[in-house]
N, C-alpha and C positions, 0 to 999 in steps of 0.2 A: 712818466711818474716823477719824474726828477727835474730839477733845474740845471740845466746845462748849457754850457756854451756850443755854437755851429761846430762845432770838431767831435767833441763828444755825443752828439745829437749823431752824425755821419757816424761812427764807429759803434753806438748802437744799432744803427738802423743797419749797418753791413753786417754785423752778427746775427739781425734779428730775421735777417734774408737768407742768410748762411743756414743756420737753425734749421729753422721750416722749410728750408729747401732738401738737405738733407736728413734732419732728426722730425720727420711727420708721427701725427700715433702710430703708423702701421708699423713703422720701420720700429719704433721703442718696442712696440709687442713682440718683434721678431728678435729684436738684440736679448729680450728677457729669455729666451730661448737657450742663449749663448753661455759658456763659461767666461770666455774675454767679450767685453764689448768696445775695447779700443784698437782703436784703426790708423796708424800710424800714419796715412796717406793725409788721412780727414784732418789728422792732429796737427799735419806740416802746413795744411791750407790758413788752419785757423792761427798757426806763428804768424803766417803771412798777413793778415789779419790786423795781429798787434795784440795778440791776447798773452803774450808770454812775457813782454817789454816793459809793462807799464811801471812795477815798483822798482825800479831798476834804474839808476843813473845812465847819462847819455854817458859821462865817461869808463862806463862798465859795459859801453855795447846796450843799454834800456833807453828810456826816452816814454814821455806821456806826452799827452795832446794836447794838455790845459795847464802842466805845470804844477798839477795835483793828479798823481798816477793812481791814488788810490777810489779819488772821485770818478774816473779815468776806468777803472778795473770794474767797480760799481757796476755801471753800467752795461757792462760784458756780461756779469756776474747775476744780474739783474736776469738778463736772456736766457740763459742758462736754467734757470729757476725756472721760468715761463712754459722752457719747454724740456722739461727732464733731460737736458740734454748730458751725453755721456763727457767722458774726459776729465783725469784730473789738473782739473783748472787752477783747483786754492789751492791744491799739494806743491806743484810746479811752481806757482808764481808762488807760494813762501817762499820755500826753498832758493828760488832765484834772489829775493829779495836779501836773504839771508849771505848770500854768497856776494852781493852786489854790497852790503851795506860790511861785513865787517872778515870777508872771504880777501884773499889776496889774487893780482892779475896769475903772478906765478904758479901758487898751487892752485887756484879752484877757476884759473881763468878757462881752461878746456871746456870743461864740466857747465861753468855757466853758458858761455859759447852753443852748447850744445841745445839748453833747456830754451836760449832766448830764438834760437833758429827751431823748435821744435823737434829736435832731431834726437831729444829725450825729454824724457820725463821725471818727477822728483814726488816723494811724499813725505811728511815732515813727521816724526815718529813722535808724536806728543800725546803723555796722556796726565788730565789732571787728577788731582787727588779727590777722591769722594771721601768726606768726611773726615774721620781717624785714617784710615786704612790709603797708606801709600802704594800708588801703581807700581806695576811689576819695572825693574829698571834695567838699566846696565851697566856694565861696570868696564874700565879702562884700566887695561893694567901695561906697562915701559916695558917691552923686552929690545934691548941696545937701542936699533934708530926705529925701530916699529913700535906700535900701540896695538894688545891683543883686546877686543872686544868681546866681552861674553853676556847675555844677555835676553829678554825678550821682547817684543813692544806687543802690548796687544792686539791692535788695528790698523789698516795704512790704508788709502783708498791707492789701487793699483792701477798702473798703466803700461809704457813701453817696459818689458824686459829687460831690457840695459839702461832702467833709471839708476835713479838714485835717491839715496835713504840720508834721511837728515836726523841725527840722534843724539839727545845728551848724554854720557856717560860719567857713571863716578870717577874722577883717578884718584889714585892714592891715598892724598891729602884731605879725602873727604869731598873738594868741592866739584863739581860737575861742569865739563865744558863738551864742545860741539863738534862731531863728527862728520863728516861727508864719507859715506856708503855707497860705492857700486853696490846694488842689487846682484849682480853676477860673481862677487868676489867668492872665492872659495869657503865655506861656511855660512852662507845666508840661507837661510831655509826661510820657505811660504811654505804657509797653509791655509788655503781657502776659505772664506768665512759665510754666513749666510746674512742675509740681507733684507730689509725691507726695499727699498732702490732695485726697481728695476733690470735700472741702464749701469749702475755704477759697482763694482766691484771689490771687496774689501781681502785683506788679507793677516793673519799673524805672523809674524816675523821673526824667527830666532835667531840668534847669533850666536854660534857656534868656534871659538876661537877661531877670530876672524883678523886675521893682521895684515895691519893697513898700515902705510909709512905715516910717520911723526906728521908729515901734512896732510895728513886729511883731517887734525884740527882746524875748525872753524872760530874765529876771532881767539880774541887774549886766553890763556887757560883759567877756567874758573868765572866766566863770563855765561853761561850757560841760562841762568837762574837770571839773571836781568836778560838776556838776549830771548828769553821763551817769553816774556810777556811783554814783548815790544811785537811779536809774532801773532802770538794770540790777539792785541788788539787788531792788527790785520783780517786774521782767521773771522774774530768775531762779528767783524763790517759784512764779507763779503760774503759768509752765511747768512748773514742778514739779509743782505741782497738777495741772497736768490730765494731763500721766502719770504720772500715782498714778490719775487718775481710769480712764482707760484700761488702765491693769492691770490695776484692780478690775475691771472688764467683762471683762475676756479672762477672767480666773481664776474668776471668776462662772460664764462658758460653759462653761468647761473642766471646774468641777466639776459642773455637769449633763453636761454629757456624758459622763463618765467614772462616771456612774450609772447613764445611760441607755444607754450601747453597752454590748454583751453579747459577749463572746471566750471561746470554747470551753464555752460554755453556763455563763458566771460577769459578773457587771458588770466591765466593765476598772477599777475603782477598789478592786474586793476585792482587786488583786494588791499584792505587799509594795513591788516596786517602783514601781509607782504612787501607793500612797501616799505613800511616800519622798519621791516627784519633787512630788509637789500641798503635801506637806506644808510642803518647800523652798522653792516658789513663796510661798505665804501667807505665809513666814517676809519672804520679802524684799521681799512687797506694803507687810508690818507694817513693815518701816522704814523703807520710802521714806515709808510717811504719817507717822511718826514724825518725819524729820527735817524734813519740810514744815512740820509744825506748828510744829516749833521753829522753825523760820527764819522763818515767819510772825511769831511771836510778839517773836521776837527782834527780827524789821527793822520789825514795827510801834509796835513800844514806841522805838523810838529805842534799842536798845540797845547796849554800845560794842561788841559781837561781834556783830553784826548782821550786816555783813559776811562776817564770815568763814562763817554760818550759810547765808547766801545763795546762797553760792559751792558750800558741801558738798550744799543741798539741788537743784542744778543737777548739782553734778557725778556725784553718785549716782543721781537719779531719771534722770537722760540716760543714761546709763550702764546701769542697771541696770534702766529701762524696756522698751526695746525685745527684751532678751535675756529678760524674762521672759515678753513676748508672743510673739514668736518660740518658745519651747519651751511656749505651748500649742498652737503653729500644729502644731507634731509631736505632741504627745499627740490632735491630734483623728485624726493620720493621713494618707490621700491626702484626704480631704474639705476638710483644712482650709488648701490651699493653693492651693484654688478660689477664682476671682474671684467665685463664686455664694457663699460662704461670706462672714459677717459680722466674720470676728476681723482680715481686714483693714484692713476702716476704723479699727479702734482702733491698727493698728499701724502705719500708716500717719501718724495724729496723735500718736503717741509718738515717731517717728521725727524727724519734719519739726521737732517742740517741742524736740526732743534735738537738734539742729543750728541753728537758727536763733538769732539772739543771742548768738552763744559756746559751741563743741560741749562735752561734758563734760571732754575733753582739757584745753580753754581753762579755766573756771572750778578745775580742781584743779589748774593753774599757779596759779590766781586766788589759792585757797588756800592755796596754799604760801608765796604770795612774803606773804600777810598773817602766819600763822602766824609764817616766820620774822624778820619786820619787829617783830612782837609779842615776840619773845623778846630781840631785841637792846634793844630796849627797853626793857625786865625786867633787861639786863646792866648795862646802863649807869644806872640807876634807883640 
């Protein structure tokens, strides 16, 4: 779906072997079964891989293929989507990015060591504001060389046990800076959440005067509020990615099937208006992968419209994901809106990707308020 160089092309195509080798429909049906669907064995194979690395400086222990990790991640991310695959993928490689870009070797070199070998896991405890009404927070308060955390975040997608929680906190002074959270420290509470997703597992998270020594701050204090939406543009690519990746699966099924069902002793795909409808799908697969690219491209090069690309490629792929899976779920028929039928699991991961970190609504506010921040800009220049 992408334009790629021979390295990234290999690192798709080993993921996409990886996948369907191990995450088939059958095995997703069985994982929905489960309370945990991660497998710490399966999580160490896919480090090995190169799925942990990529936003990550080589002098942090990360390293990309092409010299754009995020273009790089894309493509993993892509797979992922294709095939509801389990694992927190965006949680771990924020968080790593995070720790990589403004984390020190001394405090958070362990911790990242840990995330880039697979040997943990990380979810980044962000929630945006809807509307008036600010998300629930937390708050930092100084006692001697510790920082007590109290608080709660409402969602996290869960993995290994001995992750780790990446969270802003208020201090003091009013402004908000970056936590690094063992999951296991004394006062973290989970609680289970329910889900459309299958494969993937969500949780709420309290904090319960939880004290962590003065380094488990992440970057400058007060940094928090610029350091979350340099994140978010990440977040926003690599959901995109993966419903683009899930589109391409439904549209994939859709055009076998509309070869292989026969109506009135004709393939239902020789009809005019069927064609019409697959032809329109494909049209608006090609641009969701189209603007991913570019927003990959854009927010991994450091580019000054990086943002603004981040924003469109969240608000379109959200948007425009789940309404193209949904109308292959009508082209299969009555079949296709069977819990026995497989175009749910992709719609289900397009859905949940399409709401989670900012619904499309949110990001093309995002957009607008950069767009017209950019032109006043331009007036007054």
């Amino acid at each position: 779906m992408f334009t790629q160089t021979a390295d990234q092309d290999l690192l798709e195509a080993t993921t996409e072997q990886y996948l369907a080798a191990t995450y088939p429909p059958a095995r997703l049906r069985e994982l929905a079964r489960r309370d945990s669907t991660f497998d710490a064995a399966l999580w160490k194979q896919g480090a090995e891989l190169g799925w942990t690395t990529l936003l990550v400086a080589e002098s942090a222990g990360g390293g990309s293929v092409s010299g754009n990790g995020l273009a790089d991640l894309v493509a993993v991310a892509f797979q992922f989507g294709r095939h509801a695959a389990p694992g927190p993928l965006i949680g771990t490689n924020i968080v790593a990015a995070a720790l990589g870009r403004w984390g020190s070797k001394e405090r958070h070199g362990a911790a990242l060591a840990e995330l880039l070998d697979g040997g943990a896991t990380a979810a980044w405890g962000y929630a945006p504001r809807l509307g008036r009404r600010a998300p629930a927070g937390v708050r930092a308060a100084r006692s001697g060389d510790r920082v007590v955390l109290d608080g709660t975040v409402p969602h996290v997608e869960t993995g290994a046990p001995n992750g780790y929680l990446l969270v802003a906190a208020v201090d003091d002074d009013g402004t908000r800076s970056h936590h690094l959270v063992p999951l296991d420290a004394p006062g973290v509470h989970t609680a289970p959440l329910g889900g459309l997703d299958l494969t993937r597992r969500y949780a709420a998270v309290a904090l319960r005067g939880v004290a962590l020594p003065a380094t488990s701050r992440v970057g400058e204090p007060g940094t928090a509020d610029d350091h979350d939406e340099e994140l978010l543009d990440l977040t926003a690519v690599l959901q995109a990615a993966q419903i683009v990746g899930a589109m391409e699966r439904a549209f994939a099924m859709t055009l076998r099937w509309t070869g292989d069902r026969y109506s009135f002793g004709r393939p239902l795909g020789s009809y005019q208006e069927i064609k019409h409808r697959m032809a329109d799908l494909r049209t608006q697969l090609e641009a969701g992968a189209a603007v991913v690219e570019k927003a990959a491209r854009r927010v991994g090069d450091g580019a000054g419209d990086a943002r603004s690309w981040a924003s469109a490629a969240k608000a379109y792929a959200g948007r425009l994901g789940p309404e193209v899976i949904q109308d292959c779920v009508q082209l299969h028929g009555g079949i296709g809106v069977t819990f026995e039928h497989d175009l749910h699991l992709y719609l289900r991961r397009a859905t949940v990707d399409a709401q989670s970190f900012g619904t499309p609504a949110y990001f093309s506010e995002r957009l607008v308020r950069l767009v017209e921040a950019g032109m006043q800009q331009e007036e007054t220049a």
